[in-house]
Every structure is written in structure tokens, then in C-alpha cells.
C-alpha beads as a LAMMPS data file, in Angstrom:
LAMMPS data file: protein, C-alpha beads

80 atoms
79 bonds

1 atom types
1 bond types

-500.0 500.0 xlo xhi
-500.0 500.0 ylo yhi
-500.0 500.0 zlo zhi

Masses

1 110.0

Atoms # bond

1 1 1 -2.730 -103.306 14.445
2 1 1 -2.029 -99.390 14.062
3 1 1 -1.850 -98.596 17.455
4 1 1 0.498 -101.995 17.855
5 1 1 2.801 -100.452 15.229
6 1 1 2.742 -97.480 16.599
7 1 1 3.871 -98.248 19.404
8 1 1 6.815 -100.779 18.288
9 1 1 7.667 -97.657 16.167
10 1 1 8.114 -95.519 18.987
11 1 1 9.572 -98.189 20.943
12 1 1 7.356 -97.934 23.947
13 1 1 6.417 -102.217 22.803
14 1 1 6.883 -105.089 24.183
15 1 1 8.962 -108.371 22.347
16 1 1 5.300 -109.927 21.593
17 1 1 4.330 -106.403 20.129
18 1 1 7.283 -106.224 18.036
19 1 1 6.312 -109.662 16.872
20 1 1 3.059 -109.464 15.841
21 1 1 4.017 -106.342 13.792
22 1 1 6.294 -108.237 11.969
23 1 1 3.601 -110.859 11.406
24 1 1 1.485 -108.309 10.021
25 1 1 3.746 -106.953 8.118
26 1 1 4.696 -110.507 6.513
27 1 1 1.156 -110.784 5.637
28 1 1 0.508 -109.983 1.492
29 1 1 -2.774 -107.623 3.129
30 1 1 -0.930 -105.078 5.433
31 1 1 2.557 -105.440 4.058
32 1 1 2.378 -102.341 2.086
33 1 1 0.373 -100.225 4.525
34 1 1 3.184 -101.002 6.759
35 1 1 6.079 -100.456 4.645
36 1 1 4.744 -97.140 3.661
37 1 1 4.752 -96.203 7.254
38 1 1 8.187 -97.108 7.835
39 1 1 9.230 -95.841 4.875
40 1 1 7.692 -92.843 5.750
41 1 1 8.740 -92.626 9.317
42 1 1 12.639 -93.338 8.335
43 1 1 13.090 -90.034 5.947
44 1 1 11.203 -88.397 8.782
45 1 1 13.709 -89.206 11.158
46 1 1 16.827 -88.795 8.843
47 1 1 15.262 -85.145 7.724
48 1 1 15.140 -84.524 11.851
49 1 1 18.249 -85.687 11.902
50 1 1 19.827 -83.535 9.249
51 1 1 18.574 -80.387 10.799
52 1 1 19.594 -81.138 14.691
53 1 1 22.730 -83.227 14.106
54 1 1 25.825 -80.180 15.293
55 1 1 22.780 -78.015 17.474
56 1 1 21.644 -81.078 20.144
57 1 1 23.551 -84.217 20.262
58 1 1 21.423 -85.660 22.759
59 1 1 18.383 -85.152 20.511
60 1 1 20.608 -86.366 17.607
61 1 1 21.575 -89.305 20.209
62 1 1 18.012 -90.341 20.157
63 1 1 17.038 -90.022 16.451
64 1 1 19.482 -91.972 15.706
65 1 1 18.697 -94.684 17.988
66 1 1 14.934 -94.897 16.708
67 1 1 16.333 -94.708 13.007
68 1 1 18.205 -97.741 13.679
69 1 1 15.408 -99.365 15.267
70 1 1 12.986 -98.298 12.240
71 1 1 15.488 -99.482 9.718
72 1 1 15.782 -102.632 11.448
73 1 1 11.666 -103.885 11.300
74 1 1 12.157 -102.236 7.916
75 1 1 14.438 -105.736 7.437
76 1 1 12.322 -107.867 9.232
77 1 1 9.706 -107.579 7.784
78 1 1 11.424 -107.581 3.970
79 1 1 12.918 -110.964 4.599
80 1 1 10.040 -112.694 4.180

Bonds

1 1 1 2
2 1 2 3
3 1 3 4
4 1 4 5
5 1 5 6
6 1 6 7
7 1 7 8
8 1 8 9
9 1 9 10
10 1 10 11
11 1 11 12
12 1 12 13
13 1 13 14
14 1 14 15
15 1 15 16
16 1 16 17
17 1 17 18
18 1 18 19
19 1 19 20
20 1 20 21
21 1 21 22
22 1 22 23
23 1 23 24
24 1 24 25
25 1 25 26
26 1 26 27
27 1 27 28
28 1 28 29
29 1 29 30
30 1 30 31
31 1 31 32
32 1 32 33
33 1 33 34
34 1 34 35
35 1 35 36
36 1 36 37
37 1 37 38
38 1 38 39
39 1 39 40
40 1 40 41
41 1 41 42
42 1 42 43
43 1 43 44
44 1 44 45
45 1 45 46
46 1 46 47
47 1 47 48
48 1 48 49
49 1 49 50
50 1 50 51
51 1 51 52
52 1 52 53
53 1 53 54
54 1 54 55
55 1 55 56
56 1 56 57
57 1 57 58
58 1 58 59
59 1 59 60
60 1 60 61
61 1 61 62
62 1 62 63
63 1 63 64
64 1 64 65
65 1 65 66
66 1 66 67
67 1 67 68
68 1 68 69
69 1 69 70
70 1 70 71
71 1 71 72
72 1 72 73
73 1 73 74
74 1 74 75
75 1 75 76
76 1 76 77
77 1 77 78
78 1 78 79
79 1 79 80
């Protein structure tokens, strides 16, 4: 399961990956290890983001993109 998320949090997953980590994080056990990760992980990337945003747009080009991507399993997996 961790190295599962961890990779559908980098993005290196595949579509089955991304749903089994949704599963898990649906399931009453691991939802608020994973939450706490994303939560974690998101004002990670935003701090990042903060601090490179004018200096490296290409780096900021890519934080964002994995911020949206964080925010979105953030959804997912809150719908339940």
C-alpha cells in the first residue's frame, strides 16, 4: 500500500494503481494514514511552490502539475 501511494503520488502509477489507492483510502482503516499524507504532501508542494514560483517556471510548471494531481486523490478519496 505505501509504496502504491507513493508512487500514484509521484505520478510514476498506473490507472489500476491510482485505483487501488483510492480504495484504500475509502477504507475506515487507512483513510486517515492516507489523508495525512496528502495533506502533508499538498502544503509541501504549495511551500515549494511559494519559494520557486518568479526564479524557475519550469520547476514551478511541474509543482503545479503534481499539486493538482495531489489535490485531486485528495477529492477522490473524500467523496466517499
Amino acid at each position: 500500500m505505501i509504496e502504491k501511494s507513493r508512487q500514484v503520488f509521484e505520478g510514476t502509477a498506473s490507472a489500476t494503481d491510482l485505483e487501488q489507492v483510492i480504495d484504500f483510502g475509502r477504507n475506515t482503516r487507512y483513510y486517515p494514514i492516507l489523508r495525512g499524507w496528502l495533506v502533508q504532501e499538498i502544503e509541501n508542494i504549495r511551500s515549494q511552490l511559494h519559494s520557486v514560483s518568479s526564479d524557475d517556471p519550469e520547476m514551478a510548471a511541474g509543482l503545479k502539475e503534481k499539486l493538482v494531481r495531489l489535490e485531486k486523490i485528495l477529492r477522490l478519496i473524500d467523496l466517499e
